[in-house]
N, C-alpha and C positions, 0 to 999 in steps of 0.2 A: 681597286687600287686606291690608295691613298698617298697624302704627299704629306711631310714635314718640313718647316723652312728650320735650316739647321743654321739660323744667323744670320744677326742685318751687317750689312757690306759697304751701306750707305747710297745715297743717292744714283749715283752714276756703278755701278758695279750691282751686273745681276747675281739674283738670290740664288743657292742651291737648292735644291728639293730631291729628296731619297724618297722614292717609293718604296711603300707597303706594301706588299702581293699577301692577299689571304689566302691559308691552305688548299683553298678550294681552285682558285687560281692555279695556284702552282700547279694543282692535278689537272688541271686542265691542259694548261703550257705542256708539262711534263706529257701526256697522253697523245697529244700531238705529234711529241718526237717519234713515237709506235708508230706511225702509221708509215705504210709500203711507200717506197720513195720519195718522204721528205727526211730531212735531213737539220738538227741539231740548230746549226747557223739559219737555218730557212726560216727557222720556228721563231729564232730569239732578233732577227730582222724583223718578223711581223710586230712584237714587241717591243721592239727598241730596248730590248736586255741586252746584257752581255752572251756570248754562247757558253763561258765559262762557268755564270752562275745556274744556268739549266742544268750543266753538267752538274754543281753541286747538289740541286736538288733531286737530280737523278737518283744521284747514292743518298738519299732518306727515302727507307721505307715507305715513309708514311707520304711522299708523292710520287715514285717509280709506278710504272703505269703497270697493272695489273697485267702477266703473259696470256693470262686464259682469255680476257677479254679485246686482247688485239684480233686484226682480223689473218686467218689463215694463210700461210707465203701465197701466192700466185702458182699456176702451175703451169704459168706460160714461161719465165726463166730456170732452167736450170742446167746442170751440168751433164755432160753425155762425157762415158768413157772415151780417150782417145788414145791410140797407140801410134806413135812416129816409126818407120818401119826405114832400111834401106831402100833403096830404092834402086829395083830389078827389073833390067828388060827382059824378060823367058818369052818365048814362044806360048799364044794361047792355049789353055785346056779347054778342058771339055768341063762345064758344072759338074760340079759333084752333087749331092743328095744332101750335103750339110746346111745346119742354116745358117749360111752368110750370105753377103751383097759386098759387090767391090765397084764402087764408083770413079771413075775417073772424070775429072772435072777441065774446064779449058783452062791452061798455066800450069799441066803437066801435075796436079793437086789431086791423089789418090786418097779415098776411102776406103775404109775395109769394116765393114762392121760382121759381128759373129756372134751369135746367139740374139735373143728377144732383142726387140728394140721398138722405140716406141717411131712408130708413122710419124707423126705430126712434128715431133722432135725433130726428126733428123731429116723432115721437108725444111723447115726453118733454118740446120744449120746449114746444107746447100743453099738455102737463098743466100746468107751472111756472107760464104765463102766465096760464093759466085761474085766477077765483076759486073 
C-alpha cells in the first residue's frame, strides 16, 4: 500500500493521504471476504477501508476471489425439512412399520420426521429447541 499527499494545507491543518492498494492486495482483501463466517465489514475493519469499496472490487473480475478455491460450506449448518402441522390430541396408536419418529419435546413442541433423516442433524436440532 502506498500513500500520496494530494496537497499542502499548511502548517496547522493535517495532510490527506489516499492509498494505493495493489492488485495483488486487493485479491487478497477481496479472498478474505470468501471465507466461512466472516463477513464484508469485518474484513474492511481490519483494513481501515471502506466496506463499500471491497464491495466495488468484488464485482472486477480480476479480484472476485476464485469459487473453486474457497473452502467447502461446512456440513455442520444446514437446513432440515420442517412441516407445521395442527395440532391433535387423538388417543395413542400402535407404531406402524413406516419410517417416521414423532418426538414430542417439553413446552408441548412436536416433531414428526418421515422418511431418511440424518442422526446427527436432527440430535442438534433437539438440543436448539430444547430449553
Amino acid at each position: 500500500m502506498s500513500t500520496i499527499d494530494s496537497g499542502h494545507y499548511g502548517d496547522d491543518v493535517a495532510r490527506r493521504t489516499k492509498r494505493l492498494w495493489t492488485d495483488e492486495e486487493k485479491r487478497s482483501i477481496c479472498f478474505q471476504t470468501a471465507a466461512p463466517g466472516v463477513s464484508v465489514a469485518q474484513v474492511a475493519r481490519r483494513y481501515a477501508v471502506n466496506a463499500n469499496l471491497i464491495f466495488k472490487w468484488l464485482r472486477d473480475p480480476r479480484f472476485a476471489p476464485d469459487p473453486a478455491s474457497s473452502p467447502p460450506p461446512s456440513e455442520e449448518a444446514r437446513f432440515l425439512p420442517v412441516e407445521i402441522v395442527a395440532e391433535t390430541r387423538s388417543a395413542p396408536t400402535a407404531p406402524t412399520a413406516e419410517n417416521h419418529i414423532e418426538i414430542e419435546l417439553a413446552g408441548g413442541h412436536r416433531i414428526r420426521i418421515c422418511g431418511s433423516y440424518d442422526p446427527e442433524a436432527l440430535a442438534r436440532l433437539i438440543r436448539g429447541l430444547s430449553p
